[in-house]
Backbone bond lengths (Angstrom), bond angles and torsions (degrees), N, CA, C in turn:
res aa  C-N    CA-C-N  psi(-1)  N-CA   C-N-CA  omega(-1)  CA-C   N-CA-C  phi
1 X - - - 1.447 - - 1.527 109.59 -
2 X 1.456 114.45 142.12 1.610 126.43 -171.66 1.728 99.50 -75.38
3 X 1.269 101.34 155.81 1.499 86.76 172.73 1.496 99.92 -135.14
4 X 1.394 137.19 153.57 1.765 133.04 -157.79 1.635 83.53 -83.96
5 X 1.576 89.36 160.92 1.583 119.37 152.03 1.299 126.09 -137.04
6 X 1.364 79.90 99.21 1.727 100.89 174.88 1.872 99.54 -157.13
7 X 1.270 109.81 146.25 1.362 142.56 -166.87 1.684 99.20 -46.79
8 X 1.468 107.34 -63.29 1.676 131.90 159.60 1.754 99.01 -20.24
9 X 1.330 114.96 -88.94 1.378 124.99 -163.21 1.610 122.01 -67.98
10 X 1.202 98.93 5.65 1.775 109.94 175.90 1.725 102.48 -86.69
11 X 1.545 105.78 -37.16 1.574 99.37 -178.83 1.250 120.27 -73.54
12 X 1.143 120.76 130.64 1.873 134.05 -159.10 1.971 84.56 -99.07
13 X 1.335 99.62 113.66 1.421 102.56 151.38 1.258 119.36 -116.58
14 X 1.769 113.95 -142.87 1.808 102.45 -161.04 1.800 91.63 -111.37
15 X 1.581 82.60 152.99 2.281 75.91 -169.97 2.319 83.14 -111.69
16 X 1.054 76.29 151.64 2.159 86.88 173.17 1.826 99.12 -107.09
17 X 0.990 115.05 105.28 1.869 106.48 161.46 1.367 103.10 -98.41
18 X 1.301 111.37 115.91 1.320 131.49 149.39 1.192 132.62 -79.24
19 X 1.579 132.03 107.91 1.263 126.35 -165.79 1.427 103.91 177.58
20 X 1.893 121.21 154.78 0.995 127.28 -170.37 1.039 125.39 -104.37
21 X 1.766 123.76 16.23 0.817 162.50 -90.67 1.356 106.97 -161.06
22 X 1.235 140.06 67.12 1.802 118.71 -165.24 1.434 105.05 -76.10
23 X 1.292 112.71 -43.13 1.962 113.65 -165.90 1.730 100.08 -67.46
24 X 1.499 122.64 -33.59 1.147 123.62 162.74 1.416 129.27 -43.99
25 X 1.678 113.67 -49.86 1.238 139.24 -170.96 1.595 105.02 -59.48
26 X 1.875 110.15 -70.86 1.425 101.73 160.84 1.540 145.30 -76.73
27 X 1.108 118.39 15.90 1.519 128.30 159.95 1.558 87.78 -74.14
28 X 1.215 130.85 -64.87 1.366 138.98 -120.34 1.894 97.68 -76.85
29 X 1.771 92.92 -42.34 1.703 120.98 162.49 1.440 123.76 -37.09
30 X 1.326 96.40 -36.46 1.875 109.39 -170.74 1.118 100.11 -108.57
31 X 0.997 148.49 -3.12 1.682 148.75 166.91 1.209 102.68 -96.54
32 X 1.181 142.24 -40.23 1.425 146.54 -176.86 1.490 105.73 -85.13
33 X 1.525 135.58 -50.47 1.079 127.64 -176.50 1.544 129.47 -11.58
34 X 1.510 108.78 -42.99 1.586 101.89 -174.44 1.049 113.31 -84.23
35 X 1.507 113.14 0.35 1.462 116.59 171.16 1.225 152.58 -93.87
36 X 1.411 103.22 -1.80 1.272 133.41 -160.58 1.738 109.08 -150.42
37 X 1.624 87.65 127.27 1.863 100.14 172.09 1.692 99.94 -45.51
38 X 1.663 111.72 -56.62 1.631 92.94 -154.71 1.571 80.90 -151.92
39 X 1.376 130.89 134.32 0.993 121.62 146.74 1.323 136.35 -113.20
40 X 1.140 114.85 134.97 1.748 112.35 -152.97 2.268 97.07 -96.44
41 X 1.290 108.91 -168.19 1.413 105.70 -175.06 1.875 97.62 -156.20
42 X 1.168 101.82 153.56 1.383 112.95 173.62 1.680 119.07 -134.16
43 X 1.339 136.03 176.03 1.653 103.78 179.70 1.709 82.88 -129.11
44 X 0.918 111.44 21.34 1.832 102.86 -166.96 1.335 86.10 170.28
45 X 1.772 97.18 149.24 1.626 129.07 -162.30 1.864 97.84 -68.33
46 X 1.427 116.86 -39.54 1.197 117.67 167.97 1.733 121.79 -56.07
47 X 1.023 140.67 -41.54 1.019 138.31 154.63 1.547 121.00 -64.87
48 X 1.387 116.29 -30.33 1.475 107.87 171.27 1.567 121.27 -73.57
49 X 1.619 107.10 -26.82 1.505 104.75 177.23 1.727 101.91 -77.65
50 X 1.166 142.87 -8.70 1.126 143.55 149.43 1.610 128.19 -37.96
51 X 1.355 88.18 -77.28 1.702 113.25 161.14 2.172 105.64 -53.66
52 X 0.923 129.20 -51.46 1.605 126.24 164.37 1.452 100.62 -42.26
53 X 1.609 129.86 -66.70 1.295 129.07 -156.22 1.692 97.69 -58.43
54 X 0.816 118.04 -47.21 1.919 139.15 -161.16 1.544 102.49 -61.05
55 X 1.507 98.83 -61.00 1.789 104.74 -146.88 1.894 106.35 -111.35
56 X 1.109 102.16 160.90 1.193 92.25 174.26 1.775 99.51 -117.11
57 X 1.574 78.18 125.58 1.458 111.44 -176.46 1.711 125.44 -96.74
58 X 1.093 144.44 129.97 1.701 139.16 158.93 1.126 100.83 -81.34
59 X 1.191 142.84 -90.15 0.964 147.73 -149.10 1.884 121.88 -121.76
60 X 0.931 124.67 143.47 1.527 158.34 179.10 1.601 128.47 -72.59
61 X 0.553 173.14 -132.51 1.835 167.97 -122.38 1.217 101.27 52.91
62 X 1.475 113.66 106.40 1.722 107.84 165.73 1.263 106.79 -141.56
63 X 1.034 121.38 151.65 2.097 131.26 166.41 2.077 99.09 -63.42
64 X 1.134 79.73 169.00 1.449 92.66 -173.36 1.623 101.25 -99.84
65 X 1.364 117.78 -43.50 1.629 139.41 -154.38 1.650 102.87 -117.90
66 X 1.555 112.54 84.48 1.780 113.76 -170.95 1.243 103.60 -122.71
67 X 1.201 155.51 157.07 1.596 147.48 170.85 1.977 86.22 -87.04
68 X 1.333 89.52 169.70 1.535 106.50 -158.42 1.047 128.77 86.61
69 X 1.680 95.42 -81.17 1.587 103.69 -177.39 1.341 102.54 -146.33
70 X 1.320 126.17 139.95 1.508 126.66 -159.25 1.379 90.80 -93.32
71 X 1.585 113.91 179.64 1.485 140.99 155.41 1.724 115.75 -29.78
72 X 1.392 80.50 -63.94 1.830 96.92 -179.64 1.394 119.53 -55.63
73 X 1.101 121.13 -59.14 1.438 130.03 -175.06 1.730 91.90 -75.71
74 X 0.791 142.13 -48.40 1.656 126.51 -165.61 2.011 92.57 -59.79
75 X 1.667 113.21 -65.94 1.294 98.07 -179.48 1.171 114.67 -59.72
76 X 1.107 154.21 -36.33 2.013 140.93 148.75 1.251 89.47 0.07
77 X 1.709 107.23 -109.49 1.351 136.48 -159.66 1.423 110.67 -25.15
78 X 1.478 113.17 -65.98 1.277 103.25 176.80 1.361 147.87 -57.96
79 X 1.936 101.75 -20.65 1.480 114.84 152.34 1.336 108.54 -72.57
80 X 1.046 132.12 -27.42 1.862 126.41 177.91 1.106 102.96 -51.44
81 X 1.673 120.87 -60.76 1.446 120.42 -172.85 1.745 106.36 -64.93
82 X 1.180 121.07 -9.20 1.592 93.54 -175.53 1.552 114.73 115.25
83 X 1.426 112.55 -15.15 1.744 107.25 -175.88 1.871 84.90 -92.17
84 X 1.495 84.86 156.46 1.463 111.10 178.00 1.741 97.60 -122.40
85 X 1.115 130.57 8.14 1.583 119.93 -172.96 1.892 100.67 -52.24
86 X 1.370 95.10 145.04 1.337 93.19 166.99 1.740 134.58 -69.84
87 X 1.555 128.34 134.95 0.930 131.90 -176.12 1.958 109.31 -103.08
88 X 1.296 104.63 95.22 1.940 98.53 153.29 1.374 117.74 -64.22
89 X 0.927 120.52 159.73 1.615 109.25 -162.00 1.808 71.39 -136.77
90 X 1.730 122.06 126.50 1.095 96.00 149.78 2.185 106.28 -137.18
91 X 1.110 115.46 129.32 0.732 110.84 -149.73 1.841 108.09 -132.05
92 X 1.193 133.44 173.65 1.432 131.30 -172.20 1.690 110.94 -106.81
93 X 1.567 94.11 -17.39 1.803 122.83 -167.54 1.326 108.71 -103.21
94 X 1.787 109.50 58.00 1.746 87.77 -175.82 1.717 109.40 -78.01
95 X 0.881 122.20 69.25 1.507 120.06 156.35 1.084 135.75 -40.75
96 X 1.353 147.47 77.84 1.259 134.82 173.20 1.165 132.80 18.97
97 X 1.632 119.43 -89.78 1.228 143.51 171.90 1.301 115.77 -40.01
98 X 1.887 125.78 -58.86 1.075 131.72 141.35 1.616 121.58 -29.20
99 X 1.258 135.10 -75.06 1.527 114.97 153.38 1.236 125.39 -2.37
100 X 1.652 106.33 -83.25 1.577 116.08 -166.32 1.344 115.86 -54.96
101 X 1.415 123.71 -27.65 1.672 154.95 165.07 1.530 93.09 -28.90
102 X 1.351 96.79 -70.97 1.588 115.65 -160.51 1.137 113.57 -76.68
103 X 1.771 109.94 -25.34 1.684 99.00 170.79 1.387 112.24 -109.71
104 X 1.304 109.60 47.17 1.340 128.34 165.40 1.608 124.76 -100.01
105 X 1.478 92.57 -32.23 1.630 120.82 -176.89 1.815 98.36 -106.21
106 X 1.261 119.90 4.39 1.621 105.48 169.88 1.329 99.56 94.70
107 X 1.099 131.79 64.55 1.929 135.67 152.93 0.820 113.88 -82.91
108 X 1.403 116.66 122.28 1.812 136.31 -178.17 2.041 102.18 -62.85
109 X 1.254 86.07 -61.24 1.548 97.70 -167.00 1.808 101.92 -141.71
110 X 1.604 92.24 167.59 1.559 103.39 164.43 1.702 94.34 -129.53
111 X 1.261 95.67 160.64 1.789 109.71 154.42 1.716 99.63 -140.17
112 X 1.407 115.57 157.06 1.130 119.53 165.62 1.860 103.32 -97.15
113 X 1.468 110.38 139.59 1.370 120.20 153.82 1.439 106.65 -67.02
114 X 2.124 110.19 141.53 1.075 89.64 23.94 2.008 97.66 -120.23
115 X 1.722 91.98 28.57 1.672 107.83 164.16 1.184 156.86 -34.32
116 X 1.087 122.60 79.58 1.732 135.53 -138.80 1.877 92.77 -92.83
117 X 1.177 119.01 6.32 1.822 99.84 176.60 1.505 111.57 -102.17
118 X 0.788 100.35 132.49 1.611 133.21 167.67 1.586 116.20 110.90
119 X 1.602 98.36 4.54 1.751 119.00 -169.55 1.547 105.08 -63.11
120 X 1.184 130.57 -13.07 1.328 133.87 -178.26 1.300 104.99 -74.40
121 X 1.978 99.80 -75.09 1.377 102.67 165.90 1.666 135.76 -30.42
122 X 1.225 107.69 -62.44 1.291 133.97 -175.20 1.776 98.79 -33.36
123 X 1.191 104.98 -60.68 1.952 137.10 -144.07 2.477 64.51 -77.69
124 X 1.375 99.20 -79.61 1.606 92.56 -153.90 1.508 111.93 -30.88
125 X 1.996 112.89 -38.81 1.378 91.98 -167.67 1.940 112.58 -82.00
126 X 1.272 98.73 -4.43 1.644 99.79 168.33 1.056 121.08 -54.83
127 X 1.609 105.51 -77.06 1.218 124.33 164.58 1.967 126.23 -19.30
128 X 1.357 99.50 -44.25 1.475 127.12 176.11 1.722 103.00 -79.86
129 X 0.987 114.04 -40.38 1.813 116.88 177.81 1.623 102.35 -58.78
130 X 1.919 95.06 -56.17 1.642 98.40 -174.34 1.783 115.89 -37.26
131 X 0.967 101.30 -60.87 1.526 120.80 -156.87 2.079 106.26 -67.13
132 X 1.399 101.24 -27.37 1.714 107.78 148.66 0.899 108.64 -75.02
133 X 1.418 147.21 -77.38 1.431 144.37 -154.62 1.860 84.98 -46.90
134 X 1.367 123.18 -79.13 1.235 98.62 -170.90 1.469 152.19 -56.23
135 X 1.498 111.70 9.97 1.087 144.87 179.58 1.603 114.99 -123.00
136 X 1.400 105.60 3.50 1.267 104.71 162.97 1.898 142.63 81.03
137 X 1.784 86.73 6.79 1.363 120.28 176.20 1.199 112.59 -132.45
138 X 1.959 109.06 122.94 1.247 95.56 -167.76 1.512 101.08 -150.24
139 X 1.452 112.64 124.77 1.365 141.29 172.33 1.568 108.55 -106.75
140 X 1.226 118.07 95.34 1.836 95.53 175.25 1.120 108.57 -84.87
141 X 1.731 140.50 -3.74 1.389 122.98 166.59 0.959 124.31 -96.36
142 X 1.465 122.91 36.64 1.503 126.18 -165.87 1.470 91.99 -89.85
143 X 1.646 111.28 153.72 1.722 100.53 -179.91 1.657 94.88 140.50
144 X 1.563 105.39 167.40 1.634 110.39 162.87 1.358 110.51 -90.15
145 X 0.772 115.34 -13.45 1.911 140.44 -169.14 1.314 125.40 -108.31
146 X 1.471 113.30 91.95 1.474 102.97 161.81 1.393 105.32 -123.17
147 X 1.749 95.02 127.82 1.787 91.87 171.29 1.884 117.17 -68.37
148 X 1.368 98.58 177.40 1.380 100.14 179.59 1.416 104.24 -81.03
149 X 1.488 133.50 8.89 1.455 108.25 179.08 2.119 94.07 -100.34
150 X 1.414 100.93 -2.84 1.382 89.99 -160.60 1.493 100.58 -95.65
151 X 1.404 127.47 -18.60 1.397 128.13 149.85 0.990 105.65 -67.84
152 X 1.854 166.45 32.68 0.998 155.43 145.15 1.902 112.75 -106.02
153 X 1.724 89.58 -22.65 1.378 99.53 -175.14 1.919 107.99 -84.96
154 X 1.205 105.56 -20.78 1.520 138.73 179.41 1.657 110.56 -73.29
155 X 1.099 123.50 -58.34 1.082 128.64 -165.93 1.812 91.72 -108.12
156 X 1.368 145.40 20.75 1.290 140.23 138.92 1.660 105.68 -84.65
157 X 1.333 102.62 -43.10 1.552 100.35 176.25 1.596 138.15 -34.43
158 X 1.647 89.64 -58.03 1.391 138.44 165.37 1.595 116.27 -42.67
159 X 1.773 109.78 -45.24 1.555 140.27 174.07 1.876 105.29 -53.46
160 X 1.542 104.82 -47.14 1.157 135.54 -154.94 1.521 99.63 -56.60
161 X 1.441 95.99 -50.97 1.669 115.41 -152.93 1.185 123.12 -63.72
């Protein structure tokens, strides 16, 4: 896997995986590791908006379909309160409707489970979005890498305007 060069995507911040999923959670841990200062885990959207209130987060990994609190409603809430961190959505349920849900509330990316390529990439340019959004400049297609859901998420945006 390619990895970007740019100044932005060298800084390792903290990644959140959300998911109900434990064997998911640590695969997902050890593939990401070199990428991330610290990555924390949640098993449900209720515990991850916890971990959001607490920690300072860049970037997101969550399931769409969690008991508690789903995908959807965790990214709600957390745009209610005001964070813009980026959300990958990667999920087993690509549903449509669910999609549009999520890129209603600002979804960085999707991946489908249970497909681990381009997850490196994907996670660096989040991670790299996070750390603008919190600084207040924000390109989400900046990068060598744009997946095909993020030109769809790009040019719906664009639809929006």
């Amino acid at each position: 896997m390619g990895s970007l060069n740019c100044e932005v995507c060298m800084r390792k911040g903290t990644l959140l995986i959300v998911d109900d999923e434990e064997q998911l959670i640590e695969n997902v841990m050890l593939l990401l590791e070199p990428y991330a200062e610290r990555i924390l885990s949640a098993p449900n959207g209720k515990e991850g908006l916890e971990v959001l209130k607490n920690e300072d987060v860049q970037c997101v990994i969550c399931d769409i379909r969690m008991p508690v609190m789903d995908g959807i409603h965790l990214i709600r809430e957390v745009r209610r309160s005001g964070n813009e961190v980026p959300f990958i959505f990667y999920t087993a349920h690509g549903d449509p409707s669910l999609m549009k849900e999520a890129i209603k509330y600002g979804a960085f990316d999707f991946l489908d489970k249970p497909e681990l390529l381009n997850l490196e990439d994907i996670v660096q340019r989040g991670l790299a979005h996070g750390f603008k959004v919190q600084s207040d400049t924000d390109d989400p297609s900046s990068g060598d890498f744009v997946s095909e859901y993020q030109k769809i998420l790009n040019s719906s945006k664009k639809e929006d305007s």
